[in-house]
Backbone as numpy.savetxt, mean C-alpha at the origin, in Angstrom:
# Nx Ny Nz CAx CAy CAz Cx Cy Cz
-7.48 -3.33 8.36 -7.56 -3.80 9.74 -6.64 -5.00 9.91
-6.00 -5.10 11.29 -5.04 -5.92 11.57 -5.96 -7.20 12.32
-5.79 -8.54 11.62 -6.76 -9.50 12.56 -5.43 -10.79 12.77
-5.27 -10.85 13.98 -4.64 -12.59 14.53 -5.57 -13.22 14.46
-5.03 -14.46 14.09 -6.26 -15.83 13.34 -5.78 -16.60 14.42
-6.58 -17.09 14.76 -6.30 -18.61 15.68 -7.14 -19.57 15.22
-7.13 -19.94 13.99 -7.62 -21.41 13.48 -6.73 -21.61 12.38
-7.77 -22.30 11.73 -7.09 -23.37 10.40 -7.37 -22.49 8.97
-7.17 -22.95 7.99 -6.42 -22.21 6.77 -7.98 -21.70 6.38
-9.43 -22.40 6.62 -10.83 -21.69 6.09 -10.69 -20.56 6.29
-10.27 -20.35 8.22 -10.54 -18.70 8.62 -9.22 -17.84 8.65
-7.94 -18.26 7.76 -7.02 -17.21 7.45 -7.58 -17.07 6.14
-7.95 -17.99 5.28 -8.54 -17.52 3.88 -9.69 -16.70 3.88
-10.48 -16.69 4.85 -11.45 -15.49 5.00 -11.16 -14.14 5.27
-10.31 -14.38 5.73 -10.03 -12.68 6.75 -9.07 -12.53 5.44
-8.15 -13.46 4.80 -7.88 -12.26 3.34 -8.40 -12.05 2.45
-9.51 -12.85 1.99 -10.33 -12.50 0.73 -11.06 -11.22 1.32
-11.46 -10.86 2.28 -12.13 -10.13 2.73 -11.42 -8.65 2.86
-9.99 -8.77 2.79 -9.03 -7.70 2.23 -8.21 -7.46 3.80
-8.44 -8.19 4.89 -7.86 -7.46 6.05 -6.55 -7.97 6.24
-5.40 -7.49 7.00 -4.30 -8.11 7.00 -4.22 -9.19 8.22
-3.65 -10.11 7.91 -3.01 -11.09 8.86 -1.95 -10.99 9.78
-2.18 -10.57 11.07 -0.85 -10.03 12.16 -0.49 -10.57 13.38
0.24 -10.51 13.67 0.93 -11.60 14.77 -0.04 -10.51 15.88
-0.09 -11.76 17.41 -0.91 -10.83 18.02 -0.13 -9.33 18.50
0.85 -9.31 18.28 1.32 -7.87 19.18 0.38 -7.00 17.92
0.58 -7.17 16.87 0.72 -5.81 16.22 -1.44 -5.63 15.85
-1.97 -6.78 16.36 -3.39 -7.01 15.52 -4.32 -5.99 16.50
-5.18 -5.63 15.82 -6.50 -4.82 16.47 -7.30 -5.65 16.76
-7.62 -6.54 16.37 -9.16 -7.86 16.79 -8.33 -9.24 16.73
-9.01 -10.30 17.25 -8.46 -11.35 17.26 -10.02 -12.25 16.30
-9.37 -13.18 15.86 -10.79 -14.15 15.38 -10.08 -15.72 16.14
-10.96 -16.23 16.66 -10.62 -17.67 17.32 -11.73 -18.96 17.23
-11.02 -19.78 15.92 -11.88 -20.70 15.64 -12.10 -21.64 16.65
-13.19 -21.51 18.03 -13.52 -22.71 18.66 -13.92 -24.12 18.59
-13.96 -24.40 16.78 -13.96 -25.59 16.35 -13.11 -26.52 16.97
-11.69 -25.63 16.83 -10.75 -26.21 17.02 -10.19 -25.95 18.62
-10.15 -27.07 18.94 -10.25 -26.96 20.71 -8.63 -26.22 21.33
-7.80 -26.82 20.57 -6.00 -26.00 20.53 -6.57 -24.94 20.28
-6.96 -24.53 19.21 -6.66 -22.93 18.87 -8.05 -22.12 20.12
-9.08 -22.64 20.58 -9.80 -22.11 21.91 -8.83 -22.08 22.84
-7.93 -22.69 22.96 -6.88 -23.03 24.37 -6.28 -22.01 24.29
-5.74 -21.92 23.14 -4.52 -20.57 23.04 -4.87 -19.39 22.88
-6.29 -19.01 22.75 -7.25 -17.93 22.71 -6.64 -17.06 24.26
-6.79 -18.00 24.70 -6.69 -17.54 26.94 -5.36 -16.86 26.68
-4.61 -16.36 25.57 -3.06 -15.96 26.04 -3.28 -14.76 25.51
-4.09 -14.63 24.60 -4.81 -13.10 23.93 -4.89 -11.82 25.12
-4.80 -10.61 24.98 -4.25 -9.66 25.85 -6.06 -9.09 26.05
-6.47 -9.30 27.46 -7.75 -9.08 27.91 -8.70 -7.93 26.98
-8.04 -6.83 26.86 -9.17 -6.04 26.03 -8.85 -6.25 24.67
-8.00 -7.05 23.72 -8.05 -7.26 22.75 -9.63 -7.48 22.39
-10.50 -7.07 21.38 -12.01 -7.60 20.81 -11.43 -8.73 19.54
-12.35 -10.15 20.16 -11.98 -11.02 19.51 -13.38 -11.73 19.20
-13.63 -12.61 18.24 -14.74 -12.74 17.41 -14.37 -14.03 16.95
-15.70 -15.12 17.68 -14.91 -16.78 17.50 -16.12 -17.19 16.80
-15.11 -17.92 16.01 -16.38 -19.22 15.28 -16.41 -20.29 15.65
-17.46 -20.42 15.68 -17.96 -21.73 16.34 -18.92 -22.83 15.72
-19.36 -23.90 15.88 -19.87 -24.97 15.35 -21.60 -24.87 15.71
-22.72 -24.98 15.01 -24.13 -24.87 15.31 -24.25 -25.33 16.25
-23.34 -27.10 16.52 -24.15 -27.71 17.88 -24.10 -26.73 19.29
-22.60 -26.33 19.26 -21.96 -25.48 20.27 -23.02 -24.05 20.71
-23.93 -23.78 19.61 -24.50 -21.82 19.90 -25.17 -21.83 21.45
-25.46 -23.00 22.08 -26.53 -22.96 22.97 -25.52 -22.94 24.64
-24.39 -23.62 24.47 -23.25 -23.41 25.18 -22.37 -22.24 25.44
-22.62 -21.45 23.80 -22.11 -19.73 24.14 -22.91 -19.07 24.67
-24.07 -19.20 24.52 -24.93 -18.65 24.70 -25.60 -18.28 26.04
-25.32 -19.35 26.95 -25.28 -20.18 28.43 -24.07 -19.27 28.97
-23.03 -19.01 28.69 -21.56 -18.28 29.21 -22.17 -16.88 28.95
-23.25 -16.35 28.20 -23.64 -15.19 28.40 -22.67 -14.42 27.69
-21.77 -15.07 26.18 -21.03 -14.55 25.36 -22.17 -13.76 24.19
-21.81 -12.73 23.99 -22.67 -11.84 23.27 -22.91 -12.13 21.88
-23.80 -11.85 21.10 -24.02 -12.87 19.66 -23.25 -12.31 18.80
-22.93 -10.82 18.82 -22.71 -9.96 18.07 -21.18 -10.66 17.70
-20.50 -11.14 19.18 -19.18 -12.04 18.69 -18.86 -13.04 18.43
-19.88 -13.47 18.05 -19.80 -15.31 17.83 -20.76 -15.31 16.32
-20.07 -16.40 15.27 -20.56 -16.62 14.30 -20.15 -17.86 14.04
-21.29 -18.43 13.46 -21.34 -20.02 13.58 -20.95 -20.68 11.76
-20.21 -19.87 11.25 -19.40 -19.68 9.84 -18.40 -19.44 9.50
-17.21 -19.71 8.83 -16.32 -19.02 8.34 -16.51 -18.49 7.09
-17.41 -18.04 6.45 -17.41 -17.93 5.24 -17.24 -16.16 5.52
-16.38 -15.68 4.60 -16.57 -14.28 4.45 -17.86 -13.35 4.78
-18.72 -14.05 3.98 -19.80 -12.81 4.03 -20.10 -13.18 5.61
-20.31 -14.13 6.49 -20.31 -13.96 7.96 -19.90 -13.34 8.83
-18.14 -13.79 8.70 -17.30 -13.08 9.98 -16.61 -11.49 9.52
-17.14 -11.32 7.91 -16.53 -9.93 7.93 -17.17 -8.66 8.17
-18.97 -9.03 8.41 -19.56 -7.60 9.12 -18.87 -7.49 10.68
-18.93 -9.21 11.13 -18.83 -8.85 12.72 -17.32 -8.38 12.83
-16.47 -8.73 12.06 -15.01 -8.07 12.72 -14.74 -6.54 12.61
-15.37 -6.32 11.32 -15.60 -4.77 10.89 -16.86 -3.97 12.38
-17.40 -4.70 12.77 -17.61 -4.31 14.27 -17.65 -4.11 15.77
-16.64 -5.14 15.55 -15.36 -4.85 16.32 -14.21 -4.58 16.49
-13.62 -3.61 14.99 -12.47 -2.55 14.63 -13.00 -2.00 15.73
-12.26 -1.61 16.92 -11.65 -0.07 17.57 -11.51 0.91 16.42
-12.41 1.94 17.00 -12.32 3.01 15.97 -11.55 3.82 16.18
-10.96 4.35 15.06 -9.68 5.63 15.14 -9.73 6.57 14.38
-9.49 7.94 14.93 -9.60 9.33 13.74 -8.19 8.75 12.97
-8.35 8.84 11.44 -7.34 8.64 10.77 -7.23 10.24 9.84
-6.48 10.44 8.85 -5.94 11.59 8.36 -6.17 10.66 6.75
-6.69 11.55 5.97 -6.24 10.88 4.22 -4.99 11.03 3.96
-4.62 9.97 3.14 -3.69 9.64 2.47 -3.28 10.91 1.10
-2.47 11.12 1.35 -2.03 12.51 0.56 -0.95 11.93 -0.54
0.10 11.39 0.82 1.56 11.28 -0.17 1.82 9.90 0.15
2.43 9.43 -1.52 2.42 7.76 -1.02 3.94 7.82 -2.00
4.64 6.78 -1.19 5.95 6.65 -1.52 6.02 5.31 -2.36
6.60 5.62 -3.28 6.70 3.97 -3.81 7.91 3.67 -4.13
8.87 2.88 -3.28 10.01 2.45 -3.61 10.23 1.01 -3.55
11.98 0.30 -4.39 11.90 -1.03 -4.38 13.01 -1.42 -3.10
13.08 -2.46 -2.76 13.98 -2.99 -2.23 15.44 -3.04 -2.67
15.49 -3.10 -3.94 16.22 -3.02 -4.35 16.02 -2.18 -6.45
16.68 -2.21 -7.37 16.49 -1.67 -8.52 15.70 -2.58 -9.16
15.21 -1.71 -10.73 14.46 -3.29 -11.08 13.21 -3.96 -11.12
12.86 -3.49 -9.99 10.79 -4.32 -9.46 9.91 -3.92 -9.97
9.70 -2.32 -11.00 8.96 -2.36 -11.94 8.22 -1.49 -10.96
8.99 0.08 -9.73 8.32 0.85 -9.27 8.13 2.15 -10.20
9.13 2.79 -11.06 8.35 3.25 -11.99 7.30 3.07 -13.01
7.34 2.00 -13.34 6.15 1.73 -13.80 4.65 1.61 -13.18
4.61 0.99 -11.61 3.63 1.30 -11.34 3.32 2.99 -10.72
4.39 3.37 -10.70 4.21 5.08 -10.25 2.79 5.85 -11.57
3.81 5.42 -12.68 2.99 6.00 -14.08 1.49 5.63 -14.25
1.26 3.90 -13.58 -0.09 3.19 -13.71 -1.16 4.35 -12.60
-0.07 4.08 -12.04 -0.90 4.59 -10.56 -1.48 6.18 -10.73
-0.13 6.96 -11.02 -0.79 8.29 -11.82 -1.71 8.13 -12.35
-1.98 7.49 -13.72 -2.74 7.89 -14.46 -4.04 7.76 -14.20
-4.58 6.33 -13.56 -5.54 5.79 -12.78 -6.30 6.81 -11.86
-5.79 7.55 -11.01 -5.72 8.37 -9.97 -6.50 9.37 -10.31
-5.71 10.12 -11.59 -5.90 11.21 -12.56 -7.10 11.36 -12.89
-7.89 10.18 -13.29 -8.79 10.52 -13.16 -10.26 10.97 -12.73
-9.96 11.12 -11.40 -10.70 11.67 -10.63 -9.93 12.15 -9.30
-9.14 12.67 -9.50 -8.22 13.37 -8.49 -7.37 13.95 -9.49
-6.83 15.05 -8.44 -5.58 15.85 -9.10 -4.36 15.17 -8.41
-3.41 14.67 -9.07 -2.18 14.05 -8.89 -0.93 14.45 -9.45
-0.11 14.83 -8.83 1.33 14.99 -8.69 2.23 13.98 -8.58
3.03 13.82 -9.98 3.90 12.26 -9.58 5.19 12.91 -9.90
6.31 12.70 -9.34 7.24 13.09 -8.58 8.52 12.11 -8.99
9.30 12.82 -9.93 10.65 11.49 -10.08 11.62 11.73 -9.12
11.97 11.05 -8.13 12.93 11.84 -7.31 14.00 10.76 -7.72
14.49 10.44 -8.68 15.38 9.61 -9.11 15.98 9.94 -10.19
15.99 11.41 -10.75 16.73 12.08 -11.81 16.99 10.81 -13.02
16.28 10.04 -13.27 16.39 9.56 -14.39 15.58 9.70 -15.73
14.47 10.82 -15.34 13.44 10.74 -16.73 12.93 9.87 -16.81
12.69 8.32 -16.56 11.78 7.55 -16.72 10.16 7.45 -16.63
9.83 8.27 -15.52 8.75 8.76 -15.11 8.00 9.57 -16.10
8.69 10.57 -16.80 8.26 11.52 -17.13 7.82 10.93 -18.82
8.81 10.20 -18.96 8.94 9.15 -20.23 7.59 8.45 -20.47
7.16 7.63 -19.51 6.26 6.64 -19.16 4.86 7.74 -19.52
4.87 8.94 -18.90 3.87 9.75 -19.14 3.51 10.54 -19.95
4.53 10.66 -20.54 4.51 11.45 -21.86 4.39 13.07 -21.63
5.67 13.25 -20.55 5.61 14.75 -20.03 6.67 15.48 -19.87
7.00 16.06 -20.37 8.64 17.20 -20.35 8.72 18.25 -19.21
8.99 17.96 -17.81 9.24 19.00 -16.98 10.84 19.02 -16.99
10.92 20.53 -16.21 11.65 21.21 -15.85 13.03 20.13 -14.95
14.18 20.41 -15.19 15.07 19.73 -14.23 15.29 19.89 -12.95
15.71 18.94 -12.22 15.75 19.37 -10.68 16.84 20.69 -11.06
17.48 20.70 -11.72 18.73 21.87 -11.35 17.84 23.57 -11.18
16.60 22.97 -12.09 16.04 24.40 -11.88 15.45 24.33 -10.59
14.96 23.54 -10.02 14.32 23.85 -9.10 14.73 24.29 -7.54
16.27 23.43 -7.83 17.04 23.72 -6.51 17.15 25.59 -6.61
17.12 26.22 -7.32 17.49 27.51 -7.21 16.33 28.58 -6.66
14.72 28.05 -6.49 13.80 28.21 -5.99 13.23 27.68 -5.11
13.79 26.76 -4.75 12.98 25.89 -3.40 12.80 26.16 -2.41
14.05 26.94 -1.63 13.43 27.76 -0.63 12.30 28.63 -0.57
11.59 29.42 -1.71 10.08 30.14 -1.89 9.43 29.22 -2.92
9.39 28.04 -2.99 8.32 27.46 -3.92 6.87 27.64 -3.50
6.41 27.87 -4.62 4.81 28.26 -4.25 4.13 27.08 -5.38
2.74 27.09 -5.12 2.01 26.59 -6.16 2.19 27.23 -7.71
2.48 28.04 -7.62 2.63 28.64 -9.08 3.86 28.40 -9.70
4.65 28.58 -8.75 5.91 27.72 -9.40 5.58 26.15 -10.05
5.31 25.17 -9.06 4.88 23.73 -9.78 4.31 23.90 -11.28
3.16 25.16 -11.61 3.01 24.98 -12.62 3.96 25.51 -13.39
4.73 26.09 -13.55 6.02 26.08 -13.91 6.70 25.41 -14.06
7.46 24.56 -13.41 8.28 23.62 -13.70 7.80 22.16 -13.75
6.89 21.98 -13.83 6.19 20.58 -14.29 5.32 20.28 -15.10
4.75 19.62 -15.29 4.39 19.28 -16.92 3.17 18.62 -16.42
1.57 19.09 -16.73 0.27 18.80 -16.28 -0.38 18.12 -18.04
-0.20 18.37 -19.01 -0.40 18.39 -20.16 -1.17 16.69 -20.69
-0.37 15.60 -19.69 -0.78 14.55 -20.10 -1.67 14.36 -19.13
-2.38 14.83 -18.18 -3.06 14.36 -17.32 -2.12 14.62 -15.65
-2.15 13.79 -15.15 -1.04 14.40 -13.41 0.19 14.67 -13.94
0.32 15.89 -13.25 1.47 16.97 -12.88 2.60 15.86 -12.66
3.98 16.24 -13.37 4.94 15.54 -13.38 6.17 16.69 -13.23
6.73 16.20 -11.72 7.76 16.92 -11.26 9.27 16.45 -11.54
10.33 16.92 -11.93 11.27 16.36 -11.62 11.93 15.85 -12.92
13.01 16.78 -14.06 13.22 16.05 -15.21 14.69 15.69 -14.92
15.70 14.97 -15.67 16.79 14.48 -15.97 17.73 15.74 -16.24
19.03 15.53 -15.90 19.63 14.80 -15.47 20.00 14.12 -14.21
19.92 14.57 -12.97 20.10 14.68 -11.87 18.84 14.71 -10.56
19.79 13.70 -9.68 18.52 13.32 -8.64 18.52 14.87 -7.65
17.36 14.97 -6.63 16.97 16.14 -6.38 17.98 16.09 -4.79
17.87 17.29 -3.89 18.85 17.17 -2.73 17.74 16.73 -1.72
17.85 16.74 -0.79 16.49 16.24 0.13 15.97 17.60 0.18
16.49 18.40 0.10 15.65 19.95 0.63 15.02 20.43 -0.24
15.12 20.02 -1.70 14.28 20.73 -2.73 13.21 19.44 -3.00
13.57 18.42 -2.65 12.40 17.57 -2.72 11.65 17.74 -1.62
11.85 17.83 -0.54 11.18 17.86 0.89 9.81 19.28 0.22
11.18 20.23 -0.26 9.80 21.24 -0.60 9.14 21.54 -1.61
9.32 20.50 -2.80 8.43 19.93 -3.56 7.22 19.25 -3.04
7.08 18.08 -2.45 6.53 17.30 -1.60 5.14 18.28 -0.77
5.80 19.23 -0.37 5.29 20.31 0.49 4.30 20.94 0.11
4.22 21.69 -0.85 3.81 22.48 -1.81 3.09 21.40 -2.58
3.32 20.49 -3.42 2.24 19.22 -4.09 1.21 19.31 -3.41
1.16 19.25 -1.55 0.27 18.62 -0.90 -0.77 19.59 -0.93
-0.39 21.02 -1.12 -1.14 22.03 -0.95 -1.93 22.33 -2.76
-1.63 21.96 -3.93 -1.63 22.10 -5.13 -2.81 21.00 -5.63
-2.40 19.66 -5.01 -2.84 18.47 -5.58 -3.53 18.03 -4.48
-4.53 16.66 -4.91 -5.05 15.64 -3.84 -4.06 14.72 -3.52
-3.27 13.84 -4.36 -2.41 12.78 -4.08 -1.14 13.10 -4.57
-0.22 12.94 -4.17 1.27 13.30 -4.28 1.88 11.64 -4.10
2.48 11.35 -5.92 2.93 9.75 -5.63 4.84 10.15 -6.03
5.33 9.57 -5.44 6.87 9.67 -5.24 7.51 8.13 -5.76
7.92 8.39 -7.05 9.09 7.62 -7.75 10.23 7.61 -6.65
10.29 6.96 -6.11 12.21 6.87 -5.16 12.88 5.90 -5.36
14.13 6.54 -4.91 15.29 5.26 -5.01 14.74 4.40 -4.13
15.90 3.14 -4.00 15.45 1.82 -3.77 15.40 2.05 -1.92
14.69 1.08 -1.33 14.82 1.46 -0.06 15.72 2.16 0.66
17.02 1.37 0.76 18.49 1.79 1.50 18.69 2.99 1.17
18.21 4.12 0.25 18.84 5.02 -0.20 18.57 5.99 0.82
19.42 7.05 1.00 19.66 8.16 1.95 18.10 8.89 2.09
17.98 9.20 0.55 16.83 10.11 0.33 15.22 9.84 1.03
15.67 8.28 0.16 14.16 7.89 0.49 14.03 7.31 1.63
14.45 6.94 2.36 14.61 6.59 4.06 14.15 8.49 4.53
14.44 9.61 4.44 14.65 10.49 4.32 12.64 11.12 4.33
12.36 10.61 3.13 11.37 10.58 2.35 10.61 10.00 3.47
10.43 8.79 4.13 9.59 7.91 4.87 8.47 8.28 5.65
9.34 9.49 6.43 8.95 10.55 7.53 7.71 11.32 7.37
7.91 11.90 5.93 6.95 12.89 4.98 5.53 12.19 4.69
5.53 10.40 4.42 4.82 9.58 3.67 3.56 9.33 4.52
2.60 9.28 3.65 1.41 8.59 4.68 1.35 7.28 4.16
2.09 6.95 3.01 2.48 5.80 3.17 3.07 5.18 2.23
3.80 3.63 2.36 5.01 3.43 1.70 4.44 2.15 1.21
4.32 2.22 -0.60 4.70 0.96 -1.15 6.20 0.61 -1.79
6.28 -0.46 -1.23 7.65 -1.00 -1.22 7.38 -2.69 -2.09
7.97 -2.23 -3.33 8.10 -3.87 -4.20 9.14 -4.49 -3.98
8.84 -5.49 -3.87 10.21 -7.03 -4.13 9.98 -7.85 -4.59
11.03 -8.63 -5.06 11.35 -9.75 -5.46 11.23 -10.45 -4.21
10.42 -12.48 -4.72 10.79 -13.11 -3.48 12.20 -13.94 -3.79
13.12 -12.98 -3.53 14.59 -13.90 -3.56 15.14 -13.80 -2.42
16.40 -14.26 -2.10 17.40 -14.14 -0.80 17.62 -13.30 -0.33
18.37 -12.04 -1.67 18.59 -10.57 -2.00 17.72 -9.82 -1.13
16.63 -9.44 -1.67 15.19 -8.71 -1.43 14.97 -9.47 0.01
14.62 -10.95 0.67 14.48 -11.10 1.65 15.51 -10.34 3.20
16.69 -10.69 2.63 17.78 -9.93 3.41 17.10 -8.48 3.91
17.44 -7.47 2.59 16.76 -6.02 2.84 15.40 -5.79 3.26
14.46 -6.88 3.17 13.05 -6.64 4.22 13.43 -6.74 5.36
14.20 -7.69 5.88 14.18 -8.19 6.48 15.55 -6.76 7.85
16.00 -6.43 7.52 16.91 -5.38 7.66 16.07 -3.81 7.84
15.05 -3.76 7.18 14.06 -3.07 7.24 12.01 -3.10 6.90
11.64 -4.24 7.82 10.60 -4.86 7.79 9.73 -3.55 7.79
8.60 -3.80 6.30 7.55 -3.19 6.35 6.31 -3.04 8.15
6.08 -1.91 7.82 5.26 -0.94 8.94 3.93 -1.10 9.06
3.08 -0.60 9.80 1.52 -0.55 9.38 1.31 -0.14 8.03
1.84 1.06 7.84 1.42 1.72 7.02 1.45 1.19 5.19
2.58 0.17 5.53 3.48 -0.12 4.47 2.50 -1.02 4.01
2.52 -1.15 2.38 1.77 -2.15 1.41 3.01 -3.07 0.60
3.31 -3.99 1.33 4.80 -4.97 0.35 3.78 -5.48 -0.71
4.20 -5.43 -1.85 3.93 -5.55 -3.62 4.83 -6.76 -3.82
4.69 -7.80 -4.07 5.99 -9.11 -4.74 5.17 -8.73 -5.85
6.62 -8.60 -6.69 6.58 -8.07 -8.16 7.27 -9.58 -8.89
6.34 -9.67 -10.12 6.29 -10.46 -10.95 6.19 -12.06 -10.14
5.63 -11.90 -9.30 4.94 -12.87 -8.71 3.20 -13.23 -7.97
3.03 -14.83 -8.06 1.86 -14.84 -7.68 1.92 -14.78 -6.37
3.33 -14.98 -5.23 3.33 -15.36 -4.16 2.63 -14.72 -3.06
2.25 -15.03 -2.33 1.38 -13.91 -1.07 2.51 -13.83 0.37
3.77 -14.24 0.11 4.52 -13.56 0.85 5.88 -13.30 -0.29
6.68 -13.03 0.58 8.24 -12.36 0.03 9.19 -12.80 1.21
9.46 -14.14 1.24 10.55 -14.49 2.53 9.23 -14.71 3.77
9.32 -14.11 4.94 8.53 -14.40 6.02 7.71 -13.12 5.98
7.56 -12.57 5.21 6.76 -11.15 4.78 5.28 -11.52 4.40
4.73 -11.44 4.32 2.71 -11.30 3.93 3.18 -10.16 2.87
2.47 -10.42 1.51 2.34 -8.76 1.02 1.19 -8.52 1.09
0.80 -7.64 0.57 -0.73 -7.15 0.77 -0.76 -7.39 -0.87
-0.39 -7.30 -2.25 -1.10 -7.68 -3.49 0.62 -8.44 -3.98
-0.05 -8.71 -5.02 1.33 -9.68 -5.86 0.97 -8.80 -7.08
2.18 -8.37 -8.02 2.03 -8.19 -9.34 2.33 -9.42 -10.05
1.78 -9.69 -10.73 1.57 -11.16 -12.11 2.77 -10.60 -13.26
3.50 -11.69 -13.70 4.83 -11.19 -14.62 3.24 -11.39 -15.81
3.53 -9.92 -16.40 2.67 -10.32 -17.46 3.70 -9.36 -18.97
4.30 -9.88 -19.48 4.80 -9.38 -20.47 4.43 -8.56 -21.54
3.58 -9.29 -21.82 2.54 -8.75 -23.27 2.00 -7.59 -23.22
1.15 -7.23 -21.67 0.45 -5.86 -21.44 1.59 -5.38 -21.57
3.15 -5.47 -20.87 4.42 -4.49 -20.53 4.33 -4.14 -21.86
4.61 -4.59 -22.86 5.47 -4.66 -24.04 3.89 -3.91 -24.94
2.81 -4.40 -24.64 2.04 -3.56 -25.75 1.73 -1.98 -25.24
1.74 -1.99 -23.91 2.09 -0.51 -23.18 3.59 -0.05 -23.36
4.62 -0.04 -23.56 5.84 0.32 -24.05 5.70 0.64 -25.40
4.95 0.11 -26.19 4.50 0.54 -27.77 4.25 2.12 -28.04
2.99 1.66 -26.82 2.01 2.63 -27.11 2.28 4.20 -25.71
3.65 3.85 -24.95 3.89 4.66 -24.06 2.57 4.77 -23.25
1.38 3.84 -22.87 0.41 4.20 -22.40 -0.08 3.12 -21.23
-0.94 3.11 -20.48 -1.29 2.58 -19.34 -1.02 0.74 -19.70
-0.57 0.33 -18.45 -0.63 -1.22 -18.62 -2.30 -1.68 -18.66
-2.52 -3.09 -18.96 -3.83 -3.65 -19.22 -3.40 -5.29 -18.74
-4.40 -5.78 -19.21 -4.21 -7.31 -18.66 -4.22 -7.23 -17.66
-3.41 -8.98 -16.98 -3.29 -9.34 -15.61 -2.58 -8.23 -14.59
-1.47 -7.70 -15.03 -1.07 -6.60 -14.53 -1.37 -5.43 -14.22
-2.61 -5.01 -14.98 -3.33 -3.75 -14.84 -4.43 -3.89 -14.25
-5.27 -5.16 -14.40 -6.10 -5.19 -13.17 -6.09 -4.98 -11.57
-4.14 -5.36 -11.27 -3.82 -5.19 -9.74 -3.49 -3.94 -10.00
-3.32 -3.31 -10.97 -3.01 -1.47 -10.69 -3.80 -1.28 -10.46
-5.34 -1.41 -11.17 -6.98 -0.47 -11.03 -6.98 -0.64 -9.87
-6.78 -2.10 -9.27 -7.50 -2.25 -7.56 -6.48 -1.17 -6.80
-5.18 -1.10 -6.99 -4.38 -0.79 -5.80 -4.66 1.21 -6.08
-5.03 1.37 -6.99 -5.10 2.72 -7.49 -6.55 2.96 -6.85
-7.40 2.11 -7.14 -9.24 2.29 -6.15 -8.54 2.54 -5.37
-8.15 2.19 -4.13 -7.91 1.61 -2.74 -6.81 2.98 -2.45
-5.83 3.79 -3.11 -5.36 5.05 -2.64 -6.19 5.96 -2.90
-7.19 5.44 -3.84 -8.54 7.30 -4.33 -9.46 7.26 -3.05
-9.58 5.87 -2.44 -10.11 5.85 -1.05 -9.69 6.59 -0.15
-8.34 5.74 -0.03 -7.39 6.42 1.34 -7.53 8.43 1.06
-7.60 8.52 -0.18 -7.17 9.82 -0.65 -8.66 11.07 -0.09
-9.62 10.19 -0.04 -11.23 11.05 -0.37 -11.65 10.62 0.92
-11.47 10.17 2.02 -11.74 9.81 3.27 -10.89 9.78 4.15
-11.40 10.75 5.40 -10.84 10.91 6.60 -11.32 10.54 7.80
């Protein structure tokens, strides 16, 4: 859920521990407006009339809302999480949404450590879903990470126009756990990936896509198909430029990789990956799932697509 904050740093730190995103008012579904603060009540009045907005307020004040005949259900006299996050969660506008099927994970640029979370994310997934992970970057890395020998794109371009489910098991490699499409040498054309993609959705529950770095033909290409796009960066100049050239969406989850930061330039991400070496390097040993600081933000971000994935 999208919430504009109109107070001070208690009630933006609530509304993110509480997991919701922070959005300027065009793009927000609810508003929260700390009436503590008499500026941020003032600037409340510029909020767009049916916006549902949900103010906190001070104990002395309840008998004064109360008098305006403001309803209780929107007023909470707390910022503390466990307070204002039943009432905003009840005043989400509700919407038929669709599960999350196919999730794109590309970087801003090379580098950010999206194959690797492709492989985390697989495997995580795997186990309790059927998952399809997808190198559309003809480099084998993917398949490497998983410990799985499929078929090359070259074979597949020669069937793609009739790919069926039975083909996938054919040319991909299920053996370590999720189905792994897509071997080396060579990246795929958009049309045999498009109908890879296609066919996954009908085969598998979650379909995760290794892609080139944003700018690339394919995966811009790719976007269309996605129910949704994680996109890692670096917080440098570089990486700010290319967000910034192509600013994450609703849909989109920005990842700052090997950082604690909670933005990337003027970006919010939704999680930070932690540079954690040791898990990298004792998972590179063992070709097997990351652990540590780093693998704890995989388990969460991997919960949070078996969600999107099992609910409609």
């Amino acid at each position: 859920m999208r919430v504009a904050v109109l107070g001070g740093d208690d009630v933006r730190a609530a509304v993110l521990a509480l997991g919701f995103e922070v959005a300027e008012v065009e793009r927000a579904q609810v508003a929260i407006v700390d009436a503590r603060d008499r500026a941020q009540l003032a600037s409340a009045s510029a909020l767009p009339h049916a916006m549902p907005r949900l103010t906190v307020i001070s104990p002395d004040d309840a008998p004064f809302f109360a008098a305006l005949g403001i309803d209780g259900a929107r007023v909470v006299s707390s910022a503390e999480p466990a307070r204002i996050g039943p009432a905003l969660v009840a005043l989400a506008p509700t919407a038929a949404r669709g599960a999350t099927r196919v999730v794109l994970v590309a970087g801003v640029r090379g580098g950010v450590g999206r194959t690797l979370l492709v492989a985390n994310l697989a495997r995580r997934i795997a186990k309790r879903l059927r998952v399809c992970a997808i190198d559309a970057t003809g480099s084998g890395a993917l398949a490497w990470w998983l410990g799985a020998s499929p078929k090359p794109w070259t074979e597949i371009e020669a069937i793609a126009a009739e790919l069926t489910p039975e083909h996938l098991a054919v040319v991909g490699d299920a053996e370590s756990g999720p189905r792994v499409i897509g071997g080396p040498p060579t990246a795929p054309s958009a049309s045999s990936l498009d109908a890879v993609v296609r066919v996954a959705c009908v085969a598998d529950d979650v379909v995760l896509i290794d892609a080139p770095p944003s700018p690339d033909a394919l995966t811009r290409a790719l976007a269309a198909r996605a129910d949704r796009r994680l996109i890692l960066a670096y917080d440098d100049p570089w990486s700010a430029l290319l967000l910034d050239a192509d600013p994450p969406q609703e849909r989109d989850w920005l990842l700052a990789s090997q950082s604690k930061s909670a933005r990337v330039a003027r970006h919010e991400t939704f999680r930070a990956l932690p540079r954690d070496e040791a898990a990298v390097s004792s998972a590179v040993s063992a070709r097997s799932t990351v652990g540590g600081a780093l693998g704890r933000v995989y388990d969460e971000i991997a919960e949070l697509i078996t969600i999107d994935a099992t609910e409609a």
